[in-house]
PDB file of N, CA, C and O in Angstrom, chain B, residues numbered from 101:
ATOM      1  N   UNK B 101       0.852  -1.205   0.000  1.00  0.00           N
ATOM      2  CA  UNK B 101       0.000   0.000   0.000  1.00  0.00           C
ATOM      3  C   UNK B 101       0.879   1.243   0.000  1.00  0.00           C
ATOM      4  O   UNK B 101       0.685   2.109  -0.853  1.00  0.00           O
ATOM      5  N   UNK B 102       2.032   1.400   1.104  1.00  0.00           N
ATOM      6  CA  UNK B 102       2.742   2.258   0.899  1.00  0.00           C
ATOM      7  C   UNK B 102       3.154   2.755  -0.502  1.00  0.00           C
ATOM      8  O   UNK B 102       3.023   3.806  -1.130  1.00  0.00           O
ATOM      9  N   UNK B 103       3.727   1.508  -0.728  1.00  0.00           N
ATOM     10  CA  UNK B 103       4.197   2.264  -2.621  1.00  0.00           C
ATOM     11  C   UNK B 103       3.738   2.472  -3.346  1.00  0.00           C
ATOM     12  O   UNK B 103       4.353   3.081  -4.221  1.00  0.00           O
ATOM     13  N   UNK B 104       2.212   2.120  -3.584  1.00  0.00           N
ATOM     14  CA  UNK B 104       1.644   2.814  -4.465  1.00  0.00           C
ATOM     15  C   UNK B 104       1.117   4.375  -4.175  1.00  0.00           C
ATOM     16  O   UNK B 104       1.195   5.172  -5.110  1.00  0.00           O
ATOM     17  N   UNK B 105       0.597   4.806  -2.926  1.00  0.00           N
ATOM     18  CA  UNK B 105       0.431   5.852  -1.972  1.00  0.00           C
ATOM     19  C   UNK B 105       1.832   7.171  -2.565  1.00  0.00           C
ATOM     20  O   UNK B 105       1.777   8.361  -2.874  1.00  0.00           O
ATOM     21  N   UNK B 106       3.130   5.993  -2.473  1.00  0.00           N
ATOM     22  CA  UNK B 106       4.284   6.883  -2.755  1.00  0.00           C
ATOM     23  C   UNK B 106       4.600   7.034  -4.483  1.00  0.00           C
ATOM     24  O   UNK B 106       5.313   7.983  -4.808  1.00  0.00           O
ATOM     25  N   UNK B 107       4.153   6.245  -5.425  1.00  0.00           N
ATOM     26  CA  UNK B 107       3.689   6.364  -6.353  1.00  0.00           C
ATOM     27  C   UNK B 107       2.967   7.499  -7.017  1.00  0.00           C
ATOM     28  O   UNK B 107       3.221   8.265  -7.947  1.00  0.00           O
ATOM     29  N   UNK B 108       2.049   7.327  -6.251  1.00  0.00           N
ATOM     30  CA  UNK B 108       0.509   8.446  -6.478  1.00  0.00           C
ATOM     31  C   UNK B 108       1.273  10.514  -6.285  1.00  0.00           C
ATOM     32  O   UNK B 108       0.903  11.479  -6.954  1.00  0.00           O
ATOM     33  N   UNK B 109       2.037  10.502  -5.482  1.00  0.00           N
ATOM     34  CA  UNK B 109       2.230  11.313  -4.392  1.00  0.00           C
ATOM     35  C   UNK B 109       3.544  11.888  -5.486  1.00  0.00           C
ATOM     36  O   UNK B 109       3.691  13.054  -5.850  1.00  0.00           O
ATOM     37  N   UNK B 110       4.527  10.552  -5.916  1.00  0.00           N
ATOM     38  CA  UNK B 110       5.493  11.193  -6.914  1.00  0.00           C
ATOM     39  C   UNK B 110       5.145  11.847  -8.068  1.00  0.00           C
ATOM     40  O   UNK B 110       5.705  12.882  -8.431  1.00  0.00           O
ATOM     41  N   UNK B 111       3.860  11.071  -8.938  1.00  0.00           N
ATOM     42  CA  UNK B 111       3.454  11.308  -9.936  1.00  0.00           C
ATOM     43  C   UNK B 111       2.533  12.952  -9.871  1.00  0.00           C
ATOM     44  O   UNK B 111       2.679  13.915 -10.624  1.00  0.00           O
ATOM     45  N   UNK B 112       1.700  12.815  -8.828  1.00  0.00           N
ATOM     46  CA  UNK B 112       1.052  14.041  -8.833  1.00  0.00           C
ATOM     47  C   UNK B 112      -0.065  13.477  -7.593  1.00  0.00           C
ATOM     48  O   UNK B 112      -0.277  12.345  -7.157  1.00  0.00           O
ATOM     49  N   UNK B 113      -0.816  15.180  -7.167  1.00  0.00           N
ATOM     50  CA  UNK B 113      -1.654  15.437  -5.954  1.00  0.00           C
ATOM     51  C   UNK B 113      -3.227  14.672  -6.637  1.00  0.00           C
ATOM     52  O   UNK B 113      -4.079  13.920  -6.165  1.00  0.00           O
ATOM     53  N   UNK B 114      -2.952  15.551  -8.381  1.00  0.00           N
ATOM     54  CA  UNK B 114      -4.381  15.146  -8.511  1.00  0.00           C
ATOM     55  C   UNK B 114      -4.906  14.143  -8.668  1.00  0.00           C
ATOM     56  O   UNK B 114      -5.956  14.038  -8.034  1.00  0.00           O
ATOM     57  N   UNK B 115      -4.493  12.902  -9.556  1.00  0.00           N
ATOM     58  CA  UNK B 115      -5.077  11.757  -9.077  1.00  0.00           C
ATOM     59  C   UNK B 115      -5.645  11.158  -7.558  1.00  0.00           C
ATOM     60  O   UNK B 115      -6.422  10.239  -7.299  1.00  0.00           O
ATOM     61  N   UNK B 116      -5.184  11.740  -7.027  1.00  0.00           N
ATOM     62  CA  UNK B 116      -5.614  11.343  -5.367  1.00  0.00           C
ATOM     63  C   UNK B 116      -6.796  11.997  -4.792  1.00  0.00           C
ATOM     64  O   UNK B 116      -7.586  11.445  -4.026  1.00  0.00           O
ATOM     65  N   UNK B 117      -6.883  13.453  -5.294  1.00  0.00           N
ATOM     66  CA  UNK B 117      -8.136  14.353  -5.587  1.00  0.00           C
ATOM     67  C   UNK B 117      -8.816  13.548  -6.114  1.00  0.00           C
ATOM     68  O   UNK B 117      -9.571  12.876  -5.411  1.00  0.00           O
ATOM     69  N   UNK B 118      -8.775  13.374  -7.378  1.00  0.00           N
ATOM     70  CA  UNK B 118      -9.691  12.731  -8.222  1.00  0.00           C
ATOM     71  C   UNK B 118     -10.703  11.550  -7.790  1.00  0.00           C
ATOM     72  O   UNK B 118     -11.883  11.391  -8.104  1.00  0.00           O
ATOM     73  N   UNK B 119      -9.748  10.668  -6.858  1.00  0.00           N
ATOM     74  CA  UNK B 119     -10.136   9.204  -6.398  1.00  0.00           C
ATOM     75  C   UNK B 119     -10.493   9.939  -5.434  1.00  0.00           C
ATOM     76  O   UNK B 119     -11.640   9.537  -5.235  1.00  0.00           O
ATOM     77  N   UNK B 120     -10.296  10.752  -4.689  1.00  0.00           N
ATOM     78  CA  UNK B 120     -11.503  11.128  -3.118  1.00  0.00           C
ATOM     79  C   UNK B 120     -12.675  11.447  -4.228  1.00  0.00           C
ATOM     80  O   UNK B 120     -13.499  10.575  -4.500  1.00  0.00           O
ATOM     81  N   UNK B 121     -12.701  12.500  -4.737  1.00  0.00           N
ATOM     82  CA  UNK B 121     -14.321  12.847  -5.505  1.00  0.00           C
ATOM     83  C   UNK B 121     -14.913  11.613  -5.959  1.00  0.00           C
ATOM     84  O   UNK B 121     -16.111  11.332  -5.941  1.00  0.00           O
ATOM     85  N   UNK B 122     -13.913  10.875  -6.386  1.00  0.00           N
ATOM     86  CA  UNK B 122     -14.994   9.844  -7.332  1.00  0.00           C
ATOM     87  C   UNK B 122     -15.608   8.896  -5.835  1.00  0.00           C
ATOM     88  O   UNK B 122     -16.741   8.418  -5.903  1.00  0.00           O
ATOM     89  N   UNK B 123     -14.799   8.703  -4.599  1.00  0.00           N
ATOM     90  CA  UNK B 123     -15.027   8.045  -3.371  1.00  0.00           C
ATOM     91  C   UNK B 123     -16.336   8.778  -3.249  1.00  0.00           C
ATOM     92  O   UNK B 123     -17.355   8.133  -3.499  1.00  0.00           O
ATOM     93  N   UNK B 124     -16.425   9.857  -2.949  1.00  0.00           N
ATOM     94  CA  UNK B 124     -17.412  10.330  -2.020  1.00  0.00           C
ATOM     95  C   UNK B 124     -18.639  10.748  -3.185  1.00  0.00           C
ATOM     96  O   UNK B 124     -19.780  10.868  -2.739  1.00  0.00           O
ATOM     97  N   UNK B 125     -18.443  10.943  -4.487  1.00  0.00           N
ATOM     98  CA  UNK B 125     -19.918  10.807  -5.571  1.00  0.00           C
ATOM     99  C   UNK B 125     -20.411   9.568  -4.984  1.00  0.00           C
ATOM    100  O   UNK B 125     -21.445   9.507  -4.320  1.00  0.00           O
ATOM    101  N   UNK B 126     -19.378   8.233  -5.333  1.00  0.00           N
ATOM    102  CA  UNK B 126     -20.062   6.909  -4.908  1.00  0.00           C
ATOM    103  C   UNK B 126     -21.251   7.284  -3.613  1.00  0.00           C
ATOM    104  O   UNK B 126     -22.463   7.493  -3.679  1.00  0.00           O
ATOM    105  N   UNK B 127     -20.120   7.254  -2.240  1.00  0.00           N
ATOM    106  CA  UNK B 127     -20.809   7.417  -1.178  1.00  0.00           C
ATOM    107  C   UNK B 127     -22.087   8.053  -1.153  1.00  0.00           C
ATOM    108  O   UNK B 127     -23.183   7.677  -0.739  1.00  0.00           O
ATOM    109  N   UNK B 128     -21.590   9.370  -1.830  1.00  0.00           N
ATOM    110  CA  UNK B 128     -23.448  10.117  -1.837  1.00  0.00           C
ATOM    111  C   UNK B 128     -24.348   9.744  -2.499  1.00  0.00           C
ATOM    112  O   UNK B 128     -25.416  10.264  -2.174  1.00  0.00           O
ATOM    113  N   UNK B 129     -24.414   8.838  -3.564  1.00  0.00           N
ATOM    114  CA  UNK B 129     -25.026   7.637  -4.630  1.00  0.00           C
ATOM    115  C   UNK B 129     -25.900   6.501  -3.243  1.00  0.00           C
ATOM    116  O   UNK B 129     -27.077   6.266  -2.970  1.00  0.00           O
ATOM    117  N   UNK B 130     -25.010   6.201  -2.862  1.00  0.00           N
ATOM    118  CA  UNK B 130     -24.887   5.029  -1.683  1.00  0.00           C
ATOM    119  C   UNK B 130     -26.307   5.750  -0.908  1.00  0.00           C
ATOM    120  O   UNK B 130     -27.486   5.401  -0.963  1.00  0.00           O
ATOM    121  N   UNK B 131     -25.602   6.967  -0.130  1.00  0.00           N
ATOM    122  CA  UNK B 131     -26.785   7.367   0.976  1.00  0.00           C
ATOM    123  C   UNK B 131     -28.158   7.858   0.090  1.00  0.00           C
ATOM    124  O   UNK B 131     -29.301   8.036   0.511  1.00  0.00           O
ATOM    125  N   UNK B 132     -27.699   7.989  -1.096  1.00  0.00           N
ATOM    126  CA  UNK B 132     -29.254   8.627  -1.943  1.00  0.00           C
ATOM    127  C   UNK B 132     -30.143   7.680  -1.956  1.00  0.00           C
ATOM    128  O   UNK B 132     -31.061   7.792  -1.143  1.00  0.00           O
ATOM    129  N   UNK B 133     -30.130   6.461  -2.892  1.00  0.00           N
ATOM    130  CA  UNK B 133     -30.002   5.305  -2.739  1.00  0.00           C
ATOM    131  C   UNK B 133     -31.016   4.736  -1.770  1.00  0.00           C
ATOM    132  O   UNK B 133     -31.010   3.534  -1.505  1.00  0.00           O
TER     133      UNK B 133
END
């Protein structure tokens, strides 16, 4: 887990942005739902 984390982090912030928004659309899908 670490290395990909350190991966993510070398490459860039926004992919990690990206995957929280797309986390929490899901989630709010989930509680709509």
């Amino acid at each position: 887990v670490q290395p990909d984390m350190e991966e993510l982090t070398d490459n860039a912030e926004e992919p990690d942005e990206a995957e929280s928004k797309q986390s929490e659309v899901k989630l709010g899908r989930l509680q709509y739902k």
